[in-house]
C-alpha positions as CSV (number, residue, x, y, z in Angstrom):
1,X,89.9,40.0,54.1
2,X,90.2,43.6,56.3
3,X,92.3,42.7,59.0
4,X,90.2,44.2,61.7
5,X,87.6,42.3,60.7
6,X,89.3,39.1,60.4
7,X,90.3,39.4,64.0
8,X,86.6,40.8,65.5
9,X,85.6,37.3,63.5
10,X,88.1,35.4,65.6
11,X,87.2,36.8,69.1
12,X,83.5,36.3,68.1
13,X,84.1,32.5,67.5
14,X,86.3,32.3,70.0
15,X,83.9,33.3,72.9
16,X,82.3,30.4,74.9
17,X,80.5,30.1,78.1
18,X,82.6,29.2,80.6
19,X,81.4,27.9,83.8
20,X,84.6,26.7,85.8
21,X,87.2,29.0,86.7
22,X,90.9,28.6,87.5
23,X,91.0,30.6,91.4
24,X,93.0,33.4,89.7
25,X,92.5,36.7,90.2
26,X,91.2,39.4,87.7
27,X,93.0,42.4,87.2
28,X,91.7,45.3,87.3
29,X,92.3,46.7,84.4
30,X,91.0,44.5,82.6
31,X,87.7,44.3,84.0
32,X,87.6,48.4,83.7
33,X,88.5,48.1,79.8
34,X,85.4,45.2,79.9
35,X,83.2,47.8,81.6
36,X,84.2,50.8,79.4
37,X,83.6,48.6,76.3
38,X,80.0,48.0,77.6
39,X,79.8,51.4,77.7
40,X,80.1,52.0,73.9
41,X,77.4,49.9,73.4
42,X,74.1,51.6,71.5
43,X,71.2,52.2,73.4
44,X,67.6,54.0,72.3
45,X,68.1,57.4,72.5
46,X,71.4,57.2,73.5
47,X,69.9,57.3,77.3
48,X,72.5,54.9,78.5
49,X,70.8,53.1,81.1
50,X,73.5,50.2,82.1
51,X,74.6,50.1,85.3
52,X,76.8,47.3,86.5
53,X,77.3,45.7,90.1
54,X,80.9,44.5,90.8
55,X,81.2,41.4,92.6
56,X,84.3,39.5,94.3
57,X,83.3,39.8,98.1
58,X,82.5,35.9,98.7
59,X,80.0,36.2,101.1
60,X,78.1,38.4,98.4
61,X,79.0,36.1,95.5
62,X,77.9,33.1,97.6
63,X,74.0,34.6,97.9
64,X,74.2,35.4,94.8
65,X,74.6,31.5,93.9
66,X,71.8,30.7,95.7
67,X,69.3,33.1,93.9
68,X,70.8,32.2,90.6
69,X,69.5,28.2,91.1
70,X,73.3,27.2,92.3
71,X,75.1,27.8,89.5
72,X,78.5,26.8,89.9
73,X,80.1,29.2,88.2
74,X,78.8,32.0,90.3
75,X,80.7,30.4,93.0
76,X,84.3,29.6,91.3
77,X,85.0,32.8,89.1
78,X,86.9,35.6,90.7
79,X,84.6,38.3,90.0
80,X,80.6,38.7,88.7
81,X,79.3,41.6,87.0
82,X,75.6,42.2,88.0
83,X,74.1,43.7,84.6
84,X,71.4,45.8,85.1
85,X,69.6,48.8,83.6
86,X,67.5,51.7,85.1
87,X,64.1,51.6,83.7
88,X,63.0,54.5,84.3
89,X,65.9,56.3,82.5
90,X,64.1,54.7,79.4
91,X,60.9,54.7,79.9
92,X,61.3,58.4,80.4
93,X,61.6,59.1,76.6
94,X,59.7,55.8,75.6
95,X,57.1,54.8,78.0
96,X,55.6,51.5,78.2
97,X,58.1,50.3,75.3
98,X,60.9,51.6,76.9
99,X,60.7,49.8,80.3
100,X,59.1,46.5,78.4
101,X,62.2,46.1,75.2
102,X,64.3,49.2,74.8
103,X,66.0,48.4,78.1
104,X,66.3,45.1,77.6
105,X,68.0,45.3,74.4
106,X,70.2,48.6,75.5
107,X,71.5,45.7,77.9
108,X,72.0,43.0,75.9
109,X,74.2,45.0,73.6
110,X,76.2,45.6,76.6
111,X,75.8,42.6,77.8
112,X,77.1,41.2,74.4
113,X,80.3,43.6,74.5
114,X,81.2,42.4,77.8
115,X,81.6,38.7,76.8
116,X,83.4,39.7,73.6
117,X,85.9,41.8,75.6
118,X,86.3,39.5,77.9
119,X,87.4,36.5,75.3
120,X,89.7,39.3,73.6
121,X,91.5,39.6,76.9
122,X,92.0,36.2,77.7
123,X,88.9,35.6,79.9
124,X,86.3,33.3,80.1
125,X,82.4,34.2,80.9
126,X,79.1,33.0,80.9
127,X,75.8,34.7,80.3
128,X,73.1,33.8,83.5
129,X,69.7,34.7,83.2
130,X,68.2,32.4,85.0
131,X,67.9,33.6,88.6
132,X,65.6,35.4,91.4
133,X,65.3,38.8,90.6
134,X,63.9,40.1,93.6
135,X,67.2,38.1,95.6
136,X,69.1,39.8,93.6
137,X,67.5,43.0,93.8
138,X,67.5,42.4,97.9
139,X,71.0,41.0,97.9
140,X,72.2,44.3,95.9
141,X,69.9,46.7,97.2
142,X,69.1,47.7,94.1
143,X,67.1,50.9,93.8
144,X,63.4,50.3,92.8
145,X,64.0,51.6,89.2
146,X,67.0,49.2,88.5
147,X,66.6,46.1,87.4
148,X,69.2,43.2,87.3
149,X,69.2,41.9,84.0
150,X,72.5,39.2,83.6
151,X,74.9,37.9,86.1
152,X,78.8,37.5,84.2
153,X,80.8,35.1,86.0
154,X,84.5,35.9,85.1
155,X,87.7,34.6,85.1
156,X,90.7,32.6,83.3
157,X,89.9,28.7,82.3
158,X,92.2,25.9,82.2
159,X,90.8,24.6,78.6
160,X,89.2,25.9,75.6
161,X,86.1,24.3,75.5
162,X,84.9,22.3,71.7
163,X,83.1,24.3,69.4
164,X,79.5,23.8,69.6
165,X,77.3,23.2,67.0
166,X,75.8,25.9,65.1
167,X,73.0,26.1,62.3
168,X,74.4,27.2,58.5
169,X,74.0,30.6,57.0
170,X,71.3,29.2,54.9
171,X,69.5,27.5,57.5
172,X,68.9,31.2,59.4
173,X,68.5,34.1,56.2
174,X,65.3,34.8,54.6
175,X,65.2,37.0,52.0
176,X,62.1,39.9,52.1
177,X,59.9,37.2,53.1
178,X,59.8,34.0,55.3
């Protein structure tokens, strides 16, 4: 098996969501090579809308919790990415389907990056989508064309959590048709 494969498969097994942190800080160089690896991610027409909020002032953090329904996590990992994308950077080439899917999947590839660089370096994440956006976008003040799109909780974790379960290859592939 190619080596660099064999250990891309690892670090892509490996990753988990994490949602309690040891109160360790992250440094900071490794949360620049998470944020240049988001960088590399694709995006439609290479227009590179990602933008990313830094989070490890407390105060901040703490608001953040409560317009992301309390999760815990939020609270107890050292630093939170904000993950957002400017809409209008898409939609400028696209239109309509630009601000409605490219953008959203131009971040989730770079969302996607970021939890797979993190678990390479020895950090635990978890992906939250589930939260207020306008909070957010108050909380951030976020400019009217960028919209928050993930919130990373990061961090180092006591325990490797159990492997969940997972559907077979032949459960998931269809060939040409369903």
């Amino acid at each position: 098996m190619d080596e660099k494969y064999k250990h891309l498969a690892e670090i892509i097994k490996k990753r988990r969501s994490i949602r309690t942190f040891l109160q360790k800080k992250v440094e900071k160089e490794k949360i620049t090579k998470i944020i240049h690896s988001a960088r590399y991610a694709p995006s439609a027409g290479n227009l590179q809308p990602l933008e990313i909020i830094i989070v490890d002032d407390p105060l901040i953090k703490q608001e953040i919790f409560y317009a992301a329904l309390q999760q815990e996590s939020i609270q107890s990992a050292p630093v939170v990415l904000v993950i957002c994308g400017d809409v209008d950077r898409t939609a400028s080439k696209y239109g309509k389907r630009g601000r409605e899917l490219y953008v959203i999947q131009d971040i989730a590839t770079a969302t996607q990056n970021i939890l797979l660089t993190a678990t390479s370096l020895g950090l635990g994440t978890v992906w939250v989508g589930a939260f207020d956006e306008d909070k957010i976008r108050r909380i951030l003040q976020l400019p009217k064309n960028v919209r928050p799109f993930a919130i990373i909780p990061i961090g180092y974790y006591e325990k490797e959590p159990e492997v969940p379960y997972k559907r077979s290859i032949e459960e998931i592939i269809h060939y040409n048709t369903w």
